[in-house]
N, C-alpha and C positions, 0 to 999 in steps of 0.2 A: 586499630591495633596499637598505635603511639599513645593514645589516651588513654587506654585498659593501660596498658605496661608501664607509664607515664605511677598512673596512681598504685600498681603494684611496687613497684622500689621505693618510689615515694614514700610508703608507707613503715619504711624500714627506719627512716629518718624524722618522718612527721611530728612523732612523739618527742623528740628528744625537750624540745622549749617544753614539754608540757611533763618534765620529772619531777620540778620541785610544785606543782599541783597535786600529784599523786600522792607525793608524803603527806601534801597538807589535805588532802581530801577526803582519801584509802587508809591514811597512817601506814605506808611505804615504808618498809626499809631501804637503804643505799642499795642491798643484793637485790629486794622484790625490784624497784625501780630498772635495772641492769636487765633484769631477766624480760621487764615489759620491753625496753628496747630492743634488747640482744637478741632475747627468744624469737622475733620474727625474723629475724636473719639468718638465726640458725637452723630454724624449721625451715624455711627457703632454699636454703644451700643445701642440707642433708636431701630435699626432696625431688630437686631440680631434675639429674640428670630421671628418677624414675616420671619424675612428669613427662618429659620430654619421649621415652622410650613408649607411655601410654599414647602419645599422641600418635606414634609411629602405629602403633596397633590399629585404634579406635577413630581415629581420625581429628585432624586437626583443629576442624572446625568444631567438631563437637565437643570436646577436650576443652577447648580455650572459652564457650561457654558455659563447660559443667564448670572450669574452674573462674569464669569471673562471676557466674552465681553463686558458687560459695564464696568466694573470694566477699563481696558483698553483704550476702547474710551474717558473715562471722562479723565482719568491720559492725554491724548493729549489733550483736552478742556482745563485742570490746564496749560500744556506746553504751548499753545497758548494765554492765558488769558491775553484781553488787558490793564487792570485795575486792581484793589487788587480785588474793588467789586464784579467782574468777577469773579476772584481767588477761593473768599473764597464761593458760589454759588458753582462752579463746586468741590471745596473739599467736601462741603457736599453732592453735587450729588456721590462723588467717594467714600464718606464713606456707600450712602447707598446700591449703588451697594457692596463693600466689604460685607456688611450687608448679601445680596443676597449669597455672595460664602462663609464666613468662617463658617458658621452651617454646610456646606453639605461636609466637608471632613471629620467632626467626625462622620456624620450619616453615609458616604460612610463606612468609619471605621468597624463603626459594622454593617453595613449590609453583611461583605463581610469577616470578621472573626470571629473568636468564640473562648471561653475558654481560654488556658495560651495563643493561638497566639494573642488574644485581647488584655490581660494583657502585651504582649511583644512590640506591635503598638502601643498602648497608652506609654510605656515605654520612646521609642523614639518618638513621636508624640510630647508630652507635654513637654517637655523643648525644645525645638527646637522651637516651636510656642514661647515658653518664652522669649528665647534670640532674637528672629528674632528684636523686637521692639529697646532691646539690640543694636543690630548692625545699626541701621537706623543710627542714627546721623555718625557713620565713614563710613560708601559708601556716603550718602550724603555731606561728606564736602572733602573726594575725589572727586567726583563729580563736585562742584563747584569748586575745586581747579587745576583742569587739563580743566576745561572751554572745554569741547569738542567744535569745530567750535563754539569758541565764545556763546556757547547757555546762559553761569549763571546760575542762578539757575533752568532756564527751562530745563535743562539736569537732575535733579533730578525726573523730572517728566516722561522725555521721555527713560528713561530706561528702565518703564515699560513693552513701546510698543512692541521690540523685544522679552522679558520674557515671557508678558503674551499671543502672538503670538504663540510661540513653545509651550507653556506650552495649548496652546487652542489645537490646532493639537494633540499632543500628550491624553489629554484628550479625546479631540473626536475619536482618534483610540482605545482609551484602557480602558475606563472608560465601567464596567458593565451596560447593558442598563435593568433596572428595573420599570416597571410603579410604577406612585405611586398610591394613596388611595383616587379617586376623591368623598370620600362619608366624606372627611374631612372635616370640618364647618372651615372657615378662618375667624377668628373674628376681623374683621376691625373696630368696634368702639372701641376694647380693644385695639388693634394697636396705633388707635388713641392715644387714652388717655397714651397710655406709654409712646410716640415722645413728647405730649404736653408736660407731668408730667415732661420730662428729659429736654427739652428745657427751661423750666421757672426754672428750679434747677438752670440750669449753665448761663442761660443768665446775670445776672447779675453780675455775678463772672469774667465775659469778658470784662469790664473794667479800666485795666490793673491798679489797685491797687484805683479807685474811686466807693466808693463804692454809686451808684444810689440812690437817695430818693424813689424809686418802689422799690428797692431789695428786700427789707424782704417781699413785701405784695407779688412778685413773685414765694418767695420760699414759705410764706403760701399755696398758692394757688397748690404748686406742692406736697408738702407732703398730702395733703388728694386727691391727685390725685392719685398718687400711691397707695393710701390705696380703692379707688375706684377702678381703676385696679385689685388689688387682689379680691375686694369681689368680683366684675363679674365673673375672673376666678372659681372660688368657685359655682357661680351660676350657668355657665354655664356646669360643673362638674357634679353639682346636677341632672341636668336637663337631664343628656344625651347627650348633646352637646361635642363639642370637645372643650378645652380652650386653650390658647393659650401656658398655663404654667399650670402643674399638680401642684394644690393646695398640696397636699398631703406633697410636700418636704417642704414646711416652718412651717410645723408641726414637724418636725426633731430640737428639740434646736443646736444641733451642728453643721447643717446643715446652718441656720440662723446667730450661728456667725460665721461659715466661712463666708457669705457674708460680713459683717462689716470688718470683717481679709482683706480680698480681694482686698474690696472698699479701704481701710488704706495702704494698703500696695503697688497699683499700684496707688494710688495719692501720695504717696512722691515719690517711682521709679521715674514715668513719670515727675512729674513734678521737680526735683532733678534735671533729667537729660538735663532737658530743662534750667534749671538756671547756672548751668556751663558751656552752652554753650554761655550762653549771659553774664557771665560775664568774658572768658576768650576773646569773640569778641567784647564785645560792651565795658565791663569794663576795658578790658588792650591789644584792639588792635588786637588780632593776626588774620592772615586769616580763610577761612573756613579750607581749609586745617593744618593748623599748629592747630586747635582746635580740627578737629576730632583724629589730630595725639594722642594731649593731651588725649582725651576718652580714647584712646586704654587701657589704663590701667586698666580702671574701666569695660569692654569689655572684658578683657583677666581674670581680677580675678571673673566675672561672671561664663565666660565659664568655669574655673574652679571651682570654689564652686558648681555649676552646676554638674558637671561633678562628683565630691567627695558628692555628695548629694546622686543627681540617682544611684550610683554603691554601696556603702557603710551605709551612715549613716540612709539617710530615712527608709532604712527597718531593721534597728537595733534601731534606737530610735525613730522614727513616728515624734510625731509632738514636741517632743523637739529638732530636727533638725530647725525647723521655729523659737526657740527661741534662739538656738544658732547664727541664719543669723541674725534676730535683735540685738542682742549682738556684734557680727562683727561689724556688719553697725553701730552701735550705736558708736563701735572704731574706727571706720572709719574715724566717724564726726572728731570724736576729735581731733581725729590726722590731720585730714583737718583745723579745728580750730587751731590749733598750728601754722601748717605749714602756715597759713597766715601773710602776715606783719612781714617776718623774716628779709628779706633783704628791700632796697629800692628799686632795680630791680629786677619786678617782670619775673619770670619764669615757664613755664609752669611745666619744673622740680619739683619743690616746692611743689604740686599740687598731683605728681604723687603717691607715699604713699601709702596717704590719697582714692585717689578715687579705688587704687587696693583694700585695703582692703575694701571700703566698697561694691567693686563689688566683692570679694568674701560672703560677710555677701549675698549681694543680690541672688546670685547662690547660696549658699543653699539654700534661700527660693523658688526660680522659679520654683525648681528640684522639688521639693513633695509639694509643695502647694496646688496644683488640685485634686491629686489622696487620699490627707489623705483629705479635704474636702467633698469628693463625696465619702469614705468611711461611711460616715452619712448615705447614701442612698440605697435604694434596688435598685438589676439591674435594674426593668422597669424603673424606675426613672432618670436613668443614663443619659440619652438623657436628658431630661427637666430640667437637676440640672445643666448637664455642659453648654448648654444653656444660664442660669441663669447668671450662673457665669462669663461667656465669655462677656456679655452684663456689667454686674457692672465692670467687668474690662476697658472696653473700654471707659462708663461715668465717672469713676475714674479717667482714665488716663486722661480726659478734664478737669474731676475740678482741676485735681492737675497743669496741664497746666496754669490754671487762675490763681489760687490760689497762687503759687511759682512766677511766672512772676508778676503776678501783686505786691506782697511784693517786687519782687527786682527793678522793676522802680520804686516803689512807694519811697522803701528809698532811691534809688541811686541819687537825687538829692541832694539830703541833706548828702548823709553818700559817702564815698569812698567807689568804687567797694568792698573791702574789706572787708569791716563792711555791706554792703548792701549784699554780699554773706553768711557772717554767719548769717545776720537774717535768711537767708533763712535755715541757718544749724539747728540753734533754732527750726523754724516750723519741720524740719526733725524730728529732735530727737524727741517732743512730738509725735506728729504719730507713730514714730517707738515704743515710748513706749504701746501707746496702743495697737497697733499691739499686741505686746509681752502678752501684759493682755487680750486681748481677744484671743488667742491661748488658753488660758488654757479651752478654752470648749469648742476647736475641740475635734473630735474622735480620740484614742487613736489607731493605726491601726496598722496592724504588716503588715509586707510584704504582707505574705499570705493573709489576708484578702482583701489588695488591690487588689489583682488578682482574688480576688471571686467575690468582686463589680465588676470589672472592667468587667469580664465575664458574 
């Protein structure tokens, strides 16, 4: 299940080393580029919570391999794709199959542990989903930089096939066979209106830094969509029905800013992470490989802050660990801002610093970010909060994709790579700060408590 879901987020990020191949391949535009990245995030996130409720129906085993069979077949449709138009179609058909499989290995989760062994899986479950996205951009720009049989960037995609191959076999021998609950109501106009509500948010955001004369009346149109969404769910509560999402958790205030924390927090990541890869390729040249080499730093101080989070700090200081990763990240920036425009040749070295520390500020927050969020929640809840959360993570991580890329070609005509990279630092830092100000009304969680939710 770590390795299916391993390669489904992964795949939200893989792409990014492999944009400025698209333009030179497909003849891409900045917008098609965006929507290759973005669009699997946001088909992800629009489709999450109805994966997750199919699985409750259908069962979880079989679920998680209808969807890493498509999940698979599409990733060869992307490797195949004759045109970008093509491309980014089969990305969003690969994000909503992904959709199909990442609900059913937290449900598999607790279906099949209980108590501190639950507390101990989610342990390891949840930063490991964290960093997977982490590590996309360097397999992807190894990837493109060893050109297996001449493939380009179509080897990013065709990696899958062998992975999600063994990983289907091996599921199909060993995954517990559990019917599911065919008396479950599958509310497909609520489905509906969540895909629309999240499509018209980010549609215009895909742009790549022009902002539409429909933008705004598109985003009008999606926020009281959302808020339609919720009432249904509510109604159909009322009524006896199954909803799609239990009303009950956004009656939780801490619960509710975790979401905004969440949302803030994986649109600078994602889309941060997307903007130094375009400006250390597109802005100063280097291959994919010599770019993903660059990452590693901000990779390695992840995995680490990560690492000194989950064992130590989270369960001794809750949620001031998430304002201490802010504060990292926040020196991060700075020291990124500094290190820019020291020499006249530029170096990827120059760089490196800067992005370790702010990939360690990030690895503390990756590491307990979930489990003191869902600390808001009573265990039934547990299922439909992380849910929740796993879906505004992944339309996060698209807006922050548009949002970052589109400021940094928007300046980069006009400004040096340079100055067009730290606007991007600028957008950072404010999010990081609100990040920080809305932390203060998460739950306060001790260890132990997490392990009682989590049970």
């Amino acid at each position: 299940m770590i390795v299916a879901e391993i390669m489904d987020l992964a795949a939200s990020t893989i792409v990014n080393v492999g944009g400025p191949a698209l333009i030179g391949s497909l003849g891409a535009s900045a917008a098609q580029m965006q929507w290759v990245i973005g669009g699997y995030a946001l088909a992800l996130g629009a489709g999450l919570v109805l994966g997750g409720r199919l699985g409750d129906r259908y069962g979880r085993r079989a679920m998680f391999l209808y969807g890493l069979g498509a999940f698979t077949l599409a990733s060869l449709c992307c490797a195949m794709a004759p045109t970008i138009a093509a491309l980014i179609a089969f990305r969003l058909l690969q994000g909503l199959a992904g959709a199909m499989l990442l609900p059913q290995g937290l449900g598999l989760l607790r279906e099949n542990y209980s108590g501190p062994d639950l507390a101990r899986v989610f342990g390891i479950f949840g930063p490991i989903l964290g960093l997977a996205g982490i590590l996309g951009p360097v397999l992807g720009g190894l990837l493109l930089e060893t050109a297996p049989f001449g493939l380009g960037w179509r080897a990013v995609f065709l990696i899958n096939l062998p992975v999600g191959a063994a990983c289907f076999l091996v599921a199909w021998r060993y995954l517990p066979r559990r019917p599911g609950d065919p008396s479950i109501h599958i509310d497909l106009a609520g489905s509906g209106l969540l895909v629309l509500s999240s499509v018209l948010l980010v549609l215009p955001l895909g742009e790549a830094g022009a902002w539409p004369g429909w933008g705004w009346a598109s985003i009008a149109v999606a926020v009281p969509g959302f808020g339609l969404f919720a009432l249904r769910q509510s109604v159909l509560a009322r009524t006896g029905r199954t909803p799609l999402v239990m009303p009950s958790i956004f009656r939780r205030p801490a619960y509710t800013a975790g979401l905004a924390g969440i949302a803030l927090f994986f649109c600078s990541l994602i889309g941060m992470q997307l903007v130094v890869t375009l400006f250390l390729q597109i802005g100063h040249g280097l291959t994919a490989g010599a770019a993903s080499i660059a990452n590693l730093p901000f990779a390695i101080g992840t995995a680490c802050g990560a690492t000194l989070s989950g064992a130590v700090l989270a369960a001794r200081f809750g949620r001031k660990v998430l304002q201490l990763g802010a504060a990292v990240q926040l020196a991060g920036l700075a020291l990124l801002h500094f290190e820019l425009g020291k020499t006249a040749a530029f170096s990827a070295w120059q760089v490196a610093p800067g992005l370790l520390v702010c990939g360690i500020g990030a690895g503390l927050v990756i590491a307990a970010l979930f489990s003191i969020i869902l600390a808001a929640l009573d265990a039934p809840q547990i299922g439909s909060g992380s849910g929740v959360l796993t879906a505004v993570q992944s339309i996060a991580a698209s807006i922050g994709v548009a949002v970052f890329s589109g400021a940094f070609f928007a300046a980069q005509p006009a400004l040096t790579p340079d100055l067009a990279f730290r606007a991007a630092l600028a957008i950072q830092a404010c999010i990081l700060v609100a990040f920080a100000g809305v932390t203060l009304f998460f739950p306060t969680a001790t260890h132990s408590e997490l392990e009682v939710n989590h049970a």
